[in-house]
C-alpha positions as CSV (number, residue, x, y, z in Angstrom):
1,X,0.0,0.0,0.0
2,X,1.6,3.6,-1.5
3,X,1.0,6.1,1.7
4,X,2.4,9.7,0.9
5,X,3.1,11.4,4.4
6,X,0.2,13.7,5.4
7,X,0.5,17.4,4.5
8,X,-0.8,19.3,7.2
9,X,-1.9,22.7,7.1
10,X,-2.4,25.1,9.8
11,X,-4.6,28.3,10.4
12,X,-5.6,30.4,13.4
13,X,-9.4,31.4,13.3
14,X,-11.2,33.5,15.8
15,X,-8.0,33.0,18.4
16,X,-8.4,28.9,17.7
17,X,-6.0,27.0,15.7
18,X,-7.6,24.9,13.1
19,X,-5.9,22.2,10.9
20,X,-6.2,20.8,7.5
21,X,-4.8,17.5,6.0
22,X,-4.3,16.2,3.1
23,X,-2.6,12.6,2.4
24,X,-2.8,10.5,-1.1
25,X,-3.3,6.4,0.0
26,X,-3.1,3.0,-2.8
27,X,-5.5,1.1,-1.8
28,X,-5.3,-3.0,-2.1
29,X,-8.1,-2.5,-6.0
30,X,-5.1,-0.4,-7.2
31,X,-7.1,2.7,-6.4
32,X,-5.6,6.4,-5.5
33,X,-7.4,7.5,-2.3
34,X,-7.3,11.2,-1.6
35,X,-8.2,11.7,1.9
36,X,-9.0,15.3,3.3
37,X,-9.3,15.5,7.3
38,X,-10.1,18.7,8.8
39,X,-11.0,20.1,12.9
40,X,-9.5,22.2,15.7
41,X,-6.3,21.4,16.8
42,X,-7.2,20.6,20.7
43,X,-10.6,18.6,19.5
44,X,-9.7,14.2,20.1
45,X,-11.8,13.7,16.2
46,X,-11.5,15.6,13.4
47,X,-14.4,18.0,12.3
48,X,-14.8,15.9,9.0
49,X,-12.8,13.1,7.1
50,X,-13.7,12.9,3.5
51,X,-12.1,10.7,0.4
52,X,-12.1,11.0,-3.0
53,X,-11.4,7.5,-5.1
54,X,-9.1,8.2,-8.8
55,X,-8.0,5.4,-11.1
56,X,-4.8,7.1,-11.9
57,X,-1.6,8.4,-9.9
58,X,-2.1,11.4,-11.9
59,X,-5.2,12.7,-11.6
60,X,-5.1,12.0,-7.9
61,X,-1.6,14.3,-7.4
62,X,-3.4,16.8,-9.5
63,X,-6.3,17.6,-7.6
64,X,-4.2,17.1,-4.3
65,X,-1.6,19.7,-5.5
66,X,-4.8,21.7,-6.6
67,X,-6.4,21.6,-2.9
68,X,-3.0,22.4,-1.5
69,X,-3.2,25.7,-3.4
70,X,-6.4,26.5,-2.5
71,X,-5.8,25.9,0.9
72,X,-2.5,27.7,0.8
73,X,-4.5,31.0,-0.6
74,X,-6.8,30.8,2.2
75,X,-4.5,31.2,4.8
76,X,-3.1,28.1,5.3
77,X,0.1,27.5,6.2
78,X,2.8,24.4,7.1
79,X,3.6,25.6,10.5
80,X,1.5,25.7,13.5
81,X,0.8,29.4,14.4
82,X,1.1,30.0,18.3
């Protein structure tokens, strides 16, 4: 099973830290799993997991680089904010 490490994002809303993350898994059919995963930083769950199923390699690193951008413009960044 291919497993990219997670890319996680971080962004400081109304005094709370809130994280984003995205990770690109091969599943055992041969299938690209993009996996979004999103909450505050001090909840124990995440707010919201969601995955998106591709065929190919590259459509799934497409629309994950895509999301990164996004999410970059947004306010986003690598590092924690404290």
């Amino acid at each position: 099973m291919l497993y990219t490490s997670p890319i996680t994002l971080y962004r400081e809303v109304n005094h709370k830290v809130r994280y984003y993350k995205l990770s690109l898994i091969l599943n055992l059919f041969g299938e690209y799993i993009f996996q979004r995963e999103y909450g505050s930083i001090k909840a124990l769950q995440p707010t919201r997991v969601i995955k998106d199923y591709f065929s190919s390699y590259k459509e799934a690193c497409s629309t994950l680089e895509h999301k990164l951008r996004e999410k970059c413009h947004r306010g986003y960044t690598p590092k924690e904010k404290k």
